[in-house]
TORFI-658241 format. One record per atom (N, C-alpha, C, O): residue number from 1; residue in one letter; atom name; x, z, y. Coordinates in pm, 1 decimal. Layout:
BEGIN
r titor=NUM&dopa=A&roti=CA&east=X&up=Z&north=Y
...
END
This chain:
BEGIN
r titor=1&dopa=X&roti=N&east=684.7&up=2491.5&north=1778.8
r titor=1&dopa=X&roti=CA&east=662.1&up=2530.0&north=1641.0
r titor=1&dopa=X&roti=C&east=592.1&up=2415.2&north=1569.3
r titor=1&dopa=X&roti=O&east=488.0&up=2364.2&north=1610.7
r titor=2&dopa=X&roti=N&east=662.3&up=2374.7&north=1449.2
r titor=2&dopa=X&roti=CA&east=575.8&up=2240.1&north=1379.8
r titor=2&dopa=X&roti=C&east=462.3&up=2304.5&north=1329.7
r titor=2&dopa=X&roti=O&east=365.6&up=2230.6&north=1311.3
r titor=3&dopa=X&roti=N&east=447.9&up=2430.6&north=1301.0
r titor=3&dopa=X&roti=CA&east=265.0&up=2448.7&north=1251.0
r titor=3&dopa=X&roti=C&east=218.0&up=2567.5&north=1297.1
r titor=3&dopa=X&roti=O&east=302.3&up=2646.4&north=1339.7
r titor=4&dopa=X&roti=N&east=155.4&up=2584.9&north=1298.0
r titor=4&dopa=X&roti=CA&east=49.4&up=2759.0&north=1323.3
r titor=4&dopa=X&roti=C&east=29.1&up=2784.5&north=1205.9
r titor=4&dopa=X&roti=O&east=7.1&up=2712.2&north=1108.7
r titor=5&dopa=X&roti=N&east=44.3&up=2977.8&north=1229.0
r titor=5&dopa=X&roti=CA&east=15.8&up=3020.4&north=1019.8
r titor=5&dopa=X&roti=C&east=-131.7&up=3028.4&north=1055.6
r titor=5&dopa=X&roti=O&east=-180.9&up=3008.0&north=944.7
r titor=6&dopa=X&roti=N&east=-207.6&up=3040.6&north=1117.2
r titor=6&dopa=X&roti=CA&east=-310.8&up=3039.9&north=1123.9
r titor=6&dopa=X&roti=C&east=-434.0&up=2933.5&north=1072.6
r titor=6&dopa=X&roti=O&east=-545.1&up=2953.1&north=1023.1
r titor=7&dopa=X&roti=N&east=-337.5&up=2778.6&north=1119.4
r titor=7&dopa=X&roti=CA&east=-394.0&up=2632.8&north=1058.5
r titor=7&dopa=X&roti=C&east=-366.9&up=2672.5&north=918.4
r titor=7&dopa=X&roti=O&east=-465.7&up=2696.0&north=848.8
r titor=8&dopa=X&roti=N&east=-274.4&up=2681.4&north=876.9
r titor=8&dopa=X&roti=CA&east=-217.8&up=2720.7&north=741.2
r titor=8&dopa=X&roti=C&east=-299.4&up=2846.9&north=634.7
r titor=8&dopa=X&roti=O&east=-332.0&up=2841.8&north=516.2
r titor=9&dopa=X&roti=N&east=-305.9&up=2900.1&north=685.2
r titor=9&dopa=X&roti=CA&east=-353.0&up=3037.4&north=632.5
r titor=9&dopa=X&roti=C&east=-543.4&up=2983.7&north=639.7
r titor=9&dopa=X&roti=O&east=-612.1&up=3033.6&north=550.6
r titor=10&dopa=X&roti=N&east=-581.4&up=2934.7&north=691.8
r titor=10&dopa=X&roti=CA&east=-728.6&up=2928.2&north=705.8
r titor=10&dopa=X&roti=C&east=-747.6&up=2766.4&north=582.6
r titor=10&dopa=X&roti=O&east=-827.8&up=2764.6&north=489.2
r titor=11&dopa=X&roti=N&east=-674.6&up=2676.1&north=610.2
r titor=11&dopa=X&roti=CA&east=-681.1&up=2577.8&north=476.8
r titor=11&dopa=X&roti=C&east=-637.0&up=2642.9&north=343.0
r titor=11&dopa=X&roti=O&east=-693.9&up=2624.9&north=235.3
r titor=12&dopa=X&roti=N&east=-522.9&up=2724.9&north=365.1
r titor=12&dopa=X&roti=CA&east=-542.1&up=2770.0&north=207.3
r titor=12&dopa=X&roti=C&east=-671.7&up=2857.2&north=149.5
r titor=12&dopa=X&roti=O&east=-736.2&up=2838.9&north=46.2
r titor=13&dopa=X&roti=N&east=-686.8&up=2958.6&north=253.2
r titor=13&dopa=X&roti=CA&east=-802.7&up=3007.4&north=220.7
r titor=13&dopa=X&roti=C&east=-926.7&up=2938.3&north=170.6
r titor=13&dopa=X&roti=O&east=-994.3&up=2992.5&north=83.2
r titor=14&dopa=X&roti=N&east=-961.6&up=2816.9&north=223.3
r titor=14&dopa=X&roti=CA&east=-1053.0&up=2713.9&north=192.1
r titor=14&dopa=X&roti=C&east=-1017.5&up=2662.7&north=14.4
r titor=14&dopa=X&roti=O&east=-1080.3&up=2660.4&north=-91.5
r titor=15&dopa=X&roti=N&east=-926.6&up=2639.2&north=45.8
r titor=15&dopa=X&roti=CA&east=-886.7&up=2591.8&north=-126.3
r titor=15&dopa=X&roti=C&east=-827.9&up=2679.3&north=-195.6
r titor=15&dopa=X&roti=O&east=-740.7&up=2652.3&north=-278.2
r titor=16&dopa=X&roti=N&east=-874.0&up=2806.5&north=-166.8
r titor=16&dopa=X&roti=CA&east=-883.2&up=2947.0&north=-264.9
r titor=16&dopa=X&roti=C&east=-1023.0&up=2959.1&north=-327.0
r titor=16&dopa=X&roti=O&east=-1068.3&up=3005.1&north=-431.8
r titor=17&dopa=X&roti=N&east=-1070.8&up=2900.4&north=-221.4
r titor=17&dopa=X&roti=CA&east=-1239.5&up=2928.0&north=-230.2
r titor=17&dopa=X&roti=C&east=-1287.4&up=2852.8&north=-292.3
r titor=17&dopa=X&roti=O&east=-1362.4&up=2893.7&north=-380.9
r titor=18&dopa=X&roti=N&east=-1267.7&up=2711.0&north=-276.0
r titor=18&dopa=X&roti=CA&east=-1317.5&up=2604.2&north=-350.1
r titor=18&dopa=X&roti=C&east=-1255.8&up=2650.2&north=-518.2
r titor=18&dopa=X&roti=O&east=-1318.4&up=2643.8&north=-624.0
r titor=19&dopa=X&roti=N&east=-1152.8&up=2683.6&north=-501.4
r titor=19&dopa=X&roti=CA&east=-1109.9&up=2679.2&north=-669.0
r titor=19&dopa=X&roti=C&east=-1180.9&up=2831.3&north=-710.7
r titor=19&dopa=X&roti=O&east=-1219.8&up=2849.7&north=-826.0
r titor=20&dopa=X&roti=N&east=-1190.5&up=2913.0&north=-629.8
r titor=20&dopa=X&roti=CA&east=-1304.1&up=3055.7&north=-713.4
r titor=20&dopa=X&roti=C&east=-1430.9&up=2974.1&north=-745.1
r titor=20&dopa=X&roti=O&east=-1466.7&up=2996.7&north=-860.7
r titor=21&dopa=X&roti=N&east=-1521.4&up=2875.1&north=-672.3
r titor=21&dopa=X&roti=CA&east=-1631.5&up=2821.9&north=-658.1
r titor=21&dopa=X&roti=C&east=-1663.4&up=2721.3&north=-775.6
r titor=21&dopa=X&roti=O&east=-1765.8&up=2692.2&north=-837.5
r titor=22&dopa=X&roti=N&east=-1510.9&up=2674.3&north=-780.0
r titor=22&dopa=X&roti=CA&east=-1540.6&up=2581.6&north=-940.9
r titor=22&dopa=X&roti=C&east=-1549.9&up=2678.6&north=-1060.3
r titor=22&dopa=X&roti=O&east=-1511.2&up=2624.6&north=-1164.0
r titor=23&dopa=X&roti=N&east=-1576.1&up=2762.0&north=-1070.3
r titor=23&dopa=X&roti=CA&east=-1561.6&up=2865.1&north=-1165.4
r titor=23&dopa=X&roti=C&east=-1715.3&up=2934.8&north=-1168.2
r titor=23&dopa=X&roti=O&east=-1767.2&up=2998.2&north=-1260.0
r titor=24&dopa=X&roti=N&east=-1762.9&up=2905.1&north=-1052.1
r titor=24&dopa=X&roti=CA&east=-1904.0&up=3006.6&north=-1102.5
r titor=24&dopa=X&roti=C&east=-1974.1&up=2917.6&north=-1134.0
r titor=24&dopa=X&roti=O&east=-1923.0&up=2815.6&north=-1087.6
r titor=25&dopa=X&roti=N&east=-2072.7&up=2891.6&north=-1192.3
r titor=25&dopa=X&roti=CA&east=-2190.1&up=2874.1&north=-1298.4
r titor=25&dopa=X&roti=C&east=-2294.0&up=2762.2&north=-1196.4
r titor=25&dopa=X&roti=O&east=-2322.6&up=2643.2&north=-1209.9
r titor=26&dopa=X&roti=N&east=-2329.0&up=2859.9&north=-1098.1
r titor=26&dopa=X&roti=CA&east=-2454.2&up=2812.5&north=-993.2
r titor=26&dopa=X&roti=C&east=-2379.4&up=2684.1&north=-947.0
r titor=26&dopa=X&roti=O&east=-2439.7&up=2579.2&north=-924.5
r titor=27&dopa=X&roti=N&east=-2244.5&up=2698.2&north=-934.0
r titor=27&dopa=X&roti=CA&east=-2166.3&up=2572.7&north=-822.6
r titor=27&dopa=X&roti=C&east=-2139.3&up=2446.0&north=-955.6
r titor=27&dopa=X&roti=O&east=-2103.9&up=2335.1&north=-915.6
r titor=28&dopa=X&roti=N&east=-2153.1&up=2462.2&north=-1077.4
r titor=28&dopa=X&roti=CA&east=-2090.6&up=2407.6&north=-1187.6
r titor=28&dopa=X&roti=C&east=-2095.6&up=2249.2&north=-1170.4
r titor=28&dopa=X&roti=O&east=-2011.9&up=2166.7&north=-1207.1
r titor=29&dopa=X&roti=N&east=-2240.2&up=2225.7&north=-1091.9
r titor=29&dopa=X&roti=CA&east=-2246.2&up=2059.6&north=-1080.2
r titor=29&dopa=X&roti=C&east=-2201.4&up=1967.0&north=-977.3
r titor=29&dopa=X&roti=O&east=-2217.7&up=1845.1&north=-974.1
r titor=30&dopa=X&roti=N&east=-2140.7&up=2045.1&north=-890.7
r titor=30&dopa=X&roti=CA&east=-2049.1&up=2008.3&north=-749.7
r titor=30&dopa=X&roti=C&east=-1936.1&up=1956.4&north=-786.5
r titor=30&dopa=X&roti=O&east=-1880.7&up=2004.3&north=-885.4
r titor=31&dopa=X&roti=N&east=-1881.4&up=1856.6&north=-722.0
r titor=31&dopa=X&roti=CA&east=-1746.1&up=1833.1&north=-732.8
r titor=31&dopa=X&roti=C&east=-1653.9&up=1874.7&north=-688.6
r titor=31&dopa=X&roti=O&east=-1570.7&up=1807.9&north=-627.1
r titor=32&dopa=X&roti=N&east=-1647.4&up=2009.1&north=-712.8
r titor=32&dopa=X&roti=CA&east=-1529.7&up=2099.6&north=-606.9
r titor=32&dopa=X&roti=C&east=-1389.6&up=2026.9&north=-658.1
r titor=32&dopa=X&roti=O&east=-1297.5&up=2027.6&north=-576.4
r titor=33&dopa=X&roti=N&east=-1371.8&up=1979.7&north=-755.0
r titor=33&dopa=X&roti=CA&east=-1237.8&up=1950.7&north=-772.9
r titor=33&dopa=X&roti=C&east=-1183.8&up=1814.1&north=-670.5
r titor=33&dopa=X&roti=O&east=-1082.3&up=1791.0&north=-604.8
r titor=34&dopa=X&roti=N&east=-1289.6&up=1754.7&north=-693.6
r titor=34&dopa=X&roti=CA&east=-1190.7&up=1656.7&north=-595.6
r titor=34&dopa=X&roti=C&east=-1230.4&up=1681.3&north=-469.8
r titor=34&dopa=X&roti=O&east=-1146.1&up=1631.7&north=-395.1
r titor=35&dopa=X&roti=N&east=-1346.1&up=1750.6&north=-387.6
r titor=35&dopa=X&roti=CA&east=-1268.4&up=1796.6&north=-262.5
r titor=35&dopa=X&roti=C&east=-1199.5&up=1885.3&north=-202.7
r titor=35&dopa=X&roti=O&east=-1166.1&up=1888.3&north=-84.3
r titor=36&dopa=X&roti=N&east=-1164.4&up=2005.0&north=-338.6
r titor=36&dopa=X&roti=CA&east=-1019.0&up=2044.0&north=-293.6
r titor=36&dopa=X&roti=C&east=-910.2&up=1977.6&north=-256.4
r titor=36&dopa=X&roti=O&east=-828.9&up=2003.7&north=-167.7
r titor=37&dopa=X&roti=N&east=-919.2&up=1829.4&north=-382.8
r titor=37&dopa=X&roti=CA&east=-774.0&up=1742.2&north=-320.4
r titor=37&dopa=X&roti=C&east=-761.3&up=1693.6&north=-265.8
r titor=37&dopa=X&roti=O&east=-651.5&up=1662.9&north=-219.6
r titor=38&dopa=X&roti=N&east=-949.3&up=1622.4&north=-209.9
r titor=38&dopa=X&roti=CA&east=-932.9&up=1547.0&north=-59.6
r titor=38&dopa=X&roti=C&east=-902.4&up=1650.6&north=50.7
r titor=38&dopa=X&roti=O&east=-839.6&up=1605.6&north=146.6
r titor=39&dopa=X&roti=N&east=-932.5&up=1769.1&north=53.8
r titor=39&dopa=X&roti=CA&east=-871.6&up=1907.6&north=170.8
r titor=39&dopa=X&roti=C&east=-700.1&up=1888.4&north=172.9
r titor=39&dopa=X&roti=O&east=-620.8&up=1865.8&north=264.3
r titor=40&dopa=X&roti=N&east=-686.1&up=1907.5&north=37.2
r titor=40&dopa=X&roti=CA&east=-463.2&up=1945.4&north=34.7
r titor=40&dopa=X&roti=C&east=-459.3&up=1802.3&north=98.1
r titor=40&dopa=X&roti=O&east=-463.6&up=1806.7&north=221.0
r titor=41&dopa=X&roti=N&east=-450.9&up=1651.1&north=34.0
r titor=41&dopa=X&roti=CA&east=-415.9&up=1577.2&north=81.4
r titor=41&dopa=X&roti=C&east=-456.3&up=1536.5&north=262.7
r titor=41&dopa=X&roti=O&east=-373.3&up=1492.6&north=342.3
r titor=42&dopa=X&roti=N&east=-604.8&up=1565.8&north=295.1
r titor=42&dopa=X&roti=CA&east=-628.3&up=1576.7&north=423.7
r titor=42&dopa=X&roti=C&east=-537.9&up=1611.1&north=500.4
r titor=42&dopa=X&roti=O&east=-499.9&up=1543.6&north=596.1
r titor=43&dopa=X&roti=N&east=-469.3&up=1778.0&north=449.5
r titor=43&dopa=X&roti=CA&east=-414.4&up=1855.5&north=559.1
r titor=43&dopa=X&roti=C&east=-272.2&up=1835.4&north=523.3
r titor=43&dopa=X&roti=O&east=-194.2&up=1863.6&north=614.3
r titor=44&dopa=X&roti=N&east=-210.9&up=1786.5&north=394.7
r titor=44&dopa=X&roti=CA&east=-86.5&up=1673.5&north=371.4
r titor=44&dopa=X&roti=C&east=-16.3&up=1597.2&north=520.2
r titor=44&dopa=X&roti=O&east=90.9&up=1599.4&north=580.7
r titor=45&dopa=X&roti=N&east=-153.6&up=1530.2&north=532.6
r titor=45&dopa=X&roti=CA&east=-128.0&up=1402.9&north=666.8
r titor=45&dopa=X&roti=C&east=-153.1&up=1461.2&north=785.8
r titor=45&dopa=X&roti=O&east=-113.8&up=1408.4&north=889.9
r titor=46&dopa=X&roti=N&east=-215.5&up=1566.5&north=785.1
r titor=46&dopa=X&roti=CA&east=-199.5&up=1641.5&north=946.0
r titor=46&dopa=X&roti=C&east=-56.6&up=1725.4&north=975.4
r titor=46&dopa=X&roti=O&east=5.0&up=1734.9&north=1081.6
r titor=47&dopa=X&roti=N&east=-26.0&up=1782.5&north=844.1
r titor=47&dopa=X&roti=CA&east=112.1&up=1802.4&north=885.7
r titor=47&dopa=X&roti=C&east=180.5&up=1727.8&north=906.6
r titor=47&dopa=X&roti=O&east=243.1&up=1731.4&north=1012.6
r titor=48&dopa=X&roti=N&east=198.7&up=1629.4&north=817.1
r titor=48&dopa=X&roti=CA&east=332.5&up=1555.1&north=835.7
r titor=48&dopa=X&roti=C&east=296.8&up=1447.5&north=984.4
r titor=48&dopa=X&roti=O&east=388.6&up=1416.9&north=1060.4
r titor=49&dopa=X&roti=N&east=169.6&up=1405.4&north=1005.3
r titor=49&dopa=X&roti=CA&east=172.3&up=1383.3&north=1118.3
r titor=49&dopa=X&roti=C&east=219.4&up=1464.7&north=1268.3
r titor=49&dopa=X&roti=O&east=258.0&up=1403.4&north=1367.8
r titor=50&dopa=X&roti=N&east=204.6&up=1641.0&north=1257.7
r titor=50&dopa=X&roti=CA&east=236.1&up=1734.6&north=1329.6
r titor=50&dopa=X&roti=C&east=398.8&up=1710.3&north=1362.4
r titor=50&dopa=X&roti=O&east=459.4&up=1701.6&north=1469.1
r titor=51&dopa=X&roti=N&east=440.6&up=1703.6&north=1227.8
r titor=51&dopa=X&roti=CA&east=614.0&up=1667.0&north=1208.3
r titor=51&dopa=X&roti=C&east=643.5&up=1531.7&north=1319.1
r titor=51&dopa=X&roti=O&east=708.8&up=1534.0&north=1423.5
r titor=52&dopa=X&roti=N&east=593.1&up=1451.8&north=1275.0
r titor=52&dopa=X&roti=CA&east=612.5&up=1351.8&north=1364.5
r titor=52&dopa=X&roti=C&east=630.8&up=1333.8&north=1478.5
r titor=52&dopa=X&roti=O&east=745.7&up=1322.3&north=1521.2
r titor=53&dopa=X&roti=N&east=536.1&up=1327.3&north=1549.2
r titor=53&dopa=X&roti=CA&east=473.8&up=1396.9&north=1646.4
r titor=53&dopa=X&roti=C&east=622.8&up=1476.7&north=1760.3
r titor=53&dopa=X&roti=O&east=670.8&up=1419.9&north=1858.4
r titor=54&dopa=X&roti=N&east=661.5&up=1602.1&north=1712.0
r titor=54&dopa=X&roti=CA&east=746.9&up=1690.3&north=1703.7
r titor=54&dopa=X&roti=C&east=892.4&up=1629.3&north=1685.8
r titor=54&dopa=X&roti=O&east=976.3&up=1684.3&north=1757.1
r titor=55&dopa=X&roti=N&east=942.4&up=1519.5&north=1599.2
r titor=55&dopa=X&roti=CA&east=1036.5&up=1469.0&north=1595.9
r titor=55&dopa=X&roti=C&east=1066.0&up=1334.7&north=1703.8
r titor=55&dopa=X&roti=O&east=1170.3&up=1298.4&north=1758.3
r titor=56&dopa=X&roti=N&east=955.3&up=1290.8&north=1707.4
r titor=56&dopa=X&roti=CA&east=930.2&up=1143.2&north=1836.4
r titor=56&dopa=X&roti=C&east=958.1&up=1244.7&north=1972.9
r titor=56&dopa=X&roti=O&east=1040.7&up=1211.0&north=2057.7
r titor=57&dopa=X&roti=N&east=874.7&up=1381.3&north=1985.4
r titor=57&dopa=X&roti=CA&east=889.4&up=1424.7&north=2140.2
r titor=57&dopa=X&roti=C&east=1084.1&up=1489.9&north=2150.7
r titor=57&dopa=X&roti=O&east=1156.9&up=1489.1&north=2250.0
r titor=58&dopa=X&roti=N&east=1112.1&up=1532.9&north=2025.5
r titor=58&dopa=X&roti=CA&east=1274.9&up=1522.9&north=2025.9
r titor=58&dopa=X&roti=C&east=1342.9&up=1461.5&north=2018.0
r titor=58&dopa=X&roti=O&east=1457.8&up=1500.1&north=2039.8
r titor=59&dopa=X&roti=N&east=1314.4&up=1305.8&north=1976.6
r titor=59&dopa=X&roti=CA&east=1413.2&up=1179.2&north=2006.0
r titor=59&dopa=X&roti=C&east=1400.8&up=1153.8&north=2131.3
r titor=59&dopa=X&roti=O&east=1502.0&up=1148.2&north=2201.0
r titor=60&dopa=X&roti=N&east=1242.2&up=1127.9&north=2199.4
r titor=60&dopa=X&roti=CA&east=1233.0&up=1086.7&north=2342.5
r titor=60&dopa=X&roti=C&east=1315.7&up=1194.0&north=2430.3
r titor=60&dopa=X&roti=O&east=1387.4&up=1144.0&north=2516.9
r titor=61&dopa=X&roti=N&east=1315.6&up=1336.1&north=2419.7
r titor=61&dopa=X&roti=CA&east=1396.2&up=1449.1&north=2514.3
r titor=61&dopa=X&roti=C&east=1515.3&up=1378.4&north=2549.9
r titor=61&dopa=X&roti=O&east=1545.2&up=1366.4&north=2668.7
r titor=62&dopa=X&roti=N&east=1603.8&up=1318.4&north=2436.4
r titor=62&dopa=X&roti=CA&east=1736.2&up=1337.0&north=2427.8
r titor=62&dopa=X&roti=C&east=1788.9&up=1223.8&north=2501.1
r titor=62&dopa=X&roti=O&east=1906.9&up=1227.3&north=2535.9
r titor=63&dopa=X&roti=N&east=1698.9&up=1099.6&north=2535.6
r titor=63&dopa=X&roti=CA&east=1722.9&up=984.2&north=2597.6
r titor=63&dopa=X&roti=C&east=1721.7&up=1014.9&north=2756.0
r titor=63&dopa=X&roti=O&east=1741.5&up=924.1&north=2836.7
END
């Protein structure tokens, strides 16, 4: 399987949270915005590294 819904489901949750968090008052002086996008882009490169990964161990099978 290239991902777990679980990896999946627990990062979105994170950047559900961060974006409710930019919204309340107390959090207002944090920079939630850009480390929501350092999170998406973070987990961007873990997938597509996962992909990889997954496609190299199916080129090597076939040899």
């Amino acid at each position: 399987m290239l991902f777990r819904a679980r990896e999946v489901a627990s990062v979105l949750a994170f950047v559900v949270l961060l974006l409710i968090g930019k919204h309340v008052p107390v959090l207002g002086d944090l920079p939630l915005t850009q480390v929501t996008g350092i999170v998406c882009f973070a987990f961007a490169i873990f997938l597509s590294l996962r992909i990889f990964q997954f496609e190299l161990a199916r080129l090597r099978a076939e040899d």
